[in-house]
C-alpha positions as CSV (number, residue, x, y, z in Angstrom):
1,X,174.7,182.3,106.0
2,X,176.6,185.2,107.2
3,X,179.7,186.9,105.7
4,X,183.0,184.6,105.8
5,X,180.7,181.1,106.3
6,X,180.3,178.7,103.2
7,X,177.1,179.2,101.7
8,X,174.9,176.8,99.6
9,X,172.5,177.2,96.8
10,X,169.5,175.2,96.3
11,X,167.2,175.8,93.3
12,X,164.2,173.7,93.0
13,X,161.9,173.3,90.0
14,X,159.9,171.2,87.5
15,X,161.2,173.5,84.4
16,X,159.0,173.4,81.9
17,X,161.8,173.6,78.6
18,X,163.2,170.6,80.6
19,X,159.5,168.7,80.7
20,X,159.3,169.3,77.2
21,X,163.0,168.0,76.4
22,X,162.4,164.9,78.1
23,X,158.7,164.3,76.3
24,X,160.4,164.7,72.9
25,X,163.2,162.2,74.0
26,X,160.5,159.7,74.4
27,X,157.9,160.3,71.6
28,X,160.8,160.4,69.3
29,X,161.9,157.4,70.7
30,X,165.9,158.7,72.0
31,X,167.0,156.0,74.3
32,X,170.3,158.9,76.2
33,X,171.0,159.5,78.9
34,X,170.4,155.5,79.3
35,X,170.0,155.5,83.0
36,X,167.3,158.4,83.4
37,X,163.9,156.3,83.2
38,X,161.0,157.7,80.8
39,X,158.1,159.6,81.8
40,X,155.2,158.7,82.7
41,X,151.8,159.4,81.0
42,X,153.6,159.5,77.7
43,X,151.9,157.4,74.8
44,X,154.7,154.7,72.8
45,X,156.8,156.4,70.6
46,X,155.7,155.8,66.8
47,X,157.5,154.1,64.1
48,X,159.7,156.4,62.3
49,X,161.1,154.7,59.5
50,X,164.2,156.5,60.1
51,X,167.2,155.0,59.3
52,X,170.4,154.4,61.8
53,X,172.4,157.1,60.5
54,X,169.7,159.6,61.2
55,X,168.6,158.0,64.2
56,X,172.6,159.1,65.2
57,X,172.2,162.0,64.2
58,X,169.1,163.0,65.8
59,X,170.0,161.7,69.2
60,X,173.3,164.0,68.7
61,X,171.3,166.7,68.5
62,X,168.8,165.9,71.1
63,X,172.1,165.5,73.5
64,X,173.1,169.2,72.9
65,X,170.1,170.5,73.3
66,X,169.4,168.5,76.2
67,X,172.3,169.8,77.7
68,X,171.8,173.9,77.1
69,X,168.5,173.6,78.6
70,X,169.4,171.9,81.5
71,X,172.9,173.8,82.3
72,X,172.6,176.4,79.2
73,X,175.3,178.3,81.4
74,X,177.7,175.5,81.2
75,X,176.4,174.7,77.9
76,X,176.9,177.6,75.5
77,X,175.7,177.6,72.0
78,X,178.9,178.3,69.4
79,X,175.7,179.9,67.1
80,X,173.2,182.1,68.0
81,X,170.0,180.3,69.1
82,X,166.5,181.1,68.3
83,X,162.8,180.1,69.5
84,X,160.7,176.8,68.0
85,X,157.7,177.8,66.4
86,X,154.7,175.8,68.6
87,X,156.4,176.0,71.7
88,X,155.5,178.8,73.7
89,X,158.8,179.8,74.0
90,X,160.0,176.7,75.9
91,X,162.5,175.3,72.8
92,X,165.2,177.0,71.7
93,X,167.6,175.4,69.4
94,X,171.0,176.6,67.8
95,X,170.2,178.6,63.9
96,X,172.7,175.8,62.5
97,X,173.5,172.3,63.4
98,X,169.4,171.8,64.5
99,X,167.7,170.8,61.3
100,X,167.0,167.3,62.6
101,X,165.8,167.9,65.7
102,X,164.0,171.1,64.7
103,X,162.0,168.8,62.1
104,X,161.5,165.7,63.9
105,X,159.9,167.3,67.1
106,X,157.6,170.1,65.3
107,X,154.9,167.9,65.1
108,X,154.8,167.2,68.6
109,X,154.5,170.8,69.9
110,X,151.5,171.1,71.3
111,X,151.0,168.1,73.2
112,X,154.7,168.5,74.0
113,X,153.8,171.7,76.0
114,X,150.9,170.7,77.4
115,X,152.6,168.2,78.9
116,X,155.0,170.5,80.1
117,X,152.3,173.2,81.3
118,X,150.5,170.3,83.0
119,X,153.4,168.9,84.9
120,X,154.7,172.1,85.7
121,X,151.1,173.3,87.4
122,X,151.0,170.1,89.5
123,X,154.6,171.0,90.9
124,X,153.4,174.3,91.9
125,X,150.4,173.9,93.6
126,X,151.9,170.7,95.6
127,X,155.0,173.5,96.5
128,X,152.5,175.9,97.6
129,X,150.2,174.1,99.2
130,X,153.5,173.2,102.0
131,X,155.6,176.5,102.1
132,X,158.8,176.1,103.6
133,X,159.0,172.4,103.4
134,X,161.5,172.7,100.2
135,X,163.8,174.3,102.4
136,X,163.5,172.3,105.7
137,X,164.4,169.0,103.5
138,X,167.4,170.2,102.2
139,X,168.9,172.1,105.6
140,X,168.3,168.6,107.1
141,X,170.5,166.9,104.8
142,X,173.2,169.3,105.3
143,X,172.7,169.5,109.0
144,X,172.8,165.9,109.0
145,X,176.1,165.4,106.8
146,X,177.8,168.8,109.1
147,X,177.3,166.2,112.2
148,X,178.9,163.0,110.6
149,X,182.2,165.0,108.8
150,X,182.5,166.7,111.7
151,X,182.6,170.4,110.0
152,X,180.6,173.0,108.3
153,X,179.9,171.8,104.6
154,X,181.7,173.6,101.7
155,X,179.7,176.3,99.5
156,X,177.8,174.4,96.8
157,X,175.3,175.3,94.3
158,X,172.7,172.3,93.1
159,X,169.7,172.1,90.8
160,X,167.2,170.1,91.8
161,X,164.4,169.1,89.1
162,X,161.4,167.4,90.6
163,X,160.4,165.1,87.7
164,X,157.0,162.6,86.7
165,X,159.3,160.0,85.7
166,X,158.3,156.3,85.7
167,X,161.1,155.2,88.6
168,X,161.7,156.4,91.8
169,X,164.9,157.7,92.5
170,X,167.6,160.6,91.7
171,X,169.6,160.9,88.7
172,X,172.4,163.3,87.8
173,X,171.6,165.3,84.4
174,X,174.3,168.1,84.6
175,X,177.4,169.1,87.0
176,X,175.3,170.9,89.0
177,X,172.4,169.4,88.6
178,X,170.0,166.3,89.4
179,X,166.6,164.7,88.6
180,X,164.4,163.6,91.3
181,X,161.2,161.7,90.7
182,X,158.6,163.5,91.9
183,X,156.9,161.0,94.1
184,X,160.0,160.4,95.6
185,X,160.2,164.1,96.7
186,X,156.7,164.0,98.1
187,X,158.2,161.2,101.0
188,X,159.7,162.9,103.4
189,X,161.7,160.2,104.8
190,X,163.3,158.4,101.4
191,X,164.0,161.7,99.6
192,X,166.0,162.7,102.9
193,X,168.2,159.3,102.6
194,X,168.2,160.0,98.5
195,X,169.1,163.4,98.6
196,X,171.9,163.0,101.3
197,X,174.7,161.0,99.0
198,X,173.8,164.1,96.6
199,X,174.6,166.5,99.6
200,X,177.8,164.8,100.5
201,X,179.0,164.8,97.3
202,X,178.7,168.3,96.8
203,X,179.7,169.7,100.5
């Protein structure tokens, strides 16, 4: 990518503060974003006794908070945010406007970020353990979507969150952003035909 050529942007991850978003989504039983599957390895949600109006409510603020950590740029807080006790620094939720969430998801810390910690690990090492790889999928697609438009793809940037969810596939979660099942990633062949439409989109 030399000076005066489009350039693109790839950033590839299994975020911890976005593991540990999605495990509270699903042990306190938030159904949004309806198409992104669950995780797996993630025991049934309990019964809460809440009732619908704070069921709302909590899903409301689940939905913001799911959206700073996965584009916090995009998704500035109008009050300033500070760290959840129990977290290890993975949730941060807005002073004001929280109290539901903050509440409701306290009790799960631990094994909230262990799950987290866990997943996160097991990206890592499979990352490491092929160097290079990461980089080769992605310059594929866009060498391959160059050949059929017939010209060099536009600058893009795109997040790519490799993800133990319970359904193969890919999933936007942000503008600049998707969610790719991690098993998916780890075939060479189908996340090169998933991750082109993504490509094409963007360039």
């Amino acid at each position: 990518m030399t000076a005066g050529q489009p350039e693109w942007v790839i950033r590839e991850d299994a975020a911890s503060p976005v593991l540990v978003a999605l495990y509270l989504r699903q042990i306190l039983g938030i159904r949004s974003p309806e198409e992104l599957p669950f995780l797996r390895r993630v025991p049934p949600t309990p019964e809460s006794g809440r009732s619908d109006a704070a069921r709302s409510e909590l899903e409301r603020q689940w939905r913001a908070y799911w959206a700073m950590t996965v584009e916090p740029q995009a998704h500035p807080s109008p009050v300033p945010l500070e760290l959840v006790e129990g977290f290890d620094g993975l949730v941060t939720l807005p002073i004001e406007g929280a109290e539901v969430l903050r509440e409701a998801a306290s009790p799960f810390a631990e094994e909230a970020t262990d799950f987290a910690q866990h997943a996160h690990g097991r990206y890592a090492r499979e990352s490491s353990a092929r160097p290079g790889v990461s980089y080769r999928a992605y310059a594929s697609a866009i060498a391959a979507h160059e050949r059929i438009v017939g010209r060099r793809a536009h600058s893009f940037e795109l997040n790519v969150q490799i993800l133990p969810l319970a359904q193969r596939g890919v999933w936007w979660i942000g503008s600049l952003t998707v969610a790719v099942t991690d098993g998916l990633r780890g075939d060479v062949a189908a996340f090169d035909s998933a991750i082109h439409p993504i490509i094409a989109e963007l360039a």
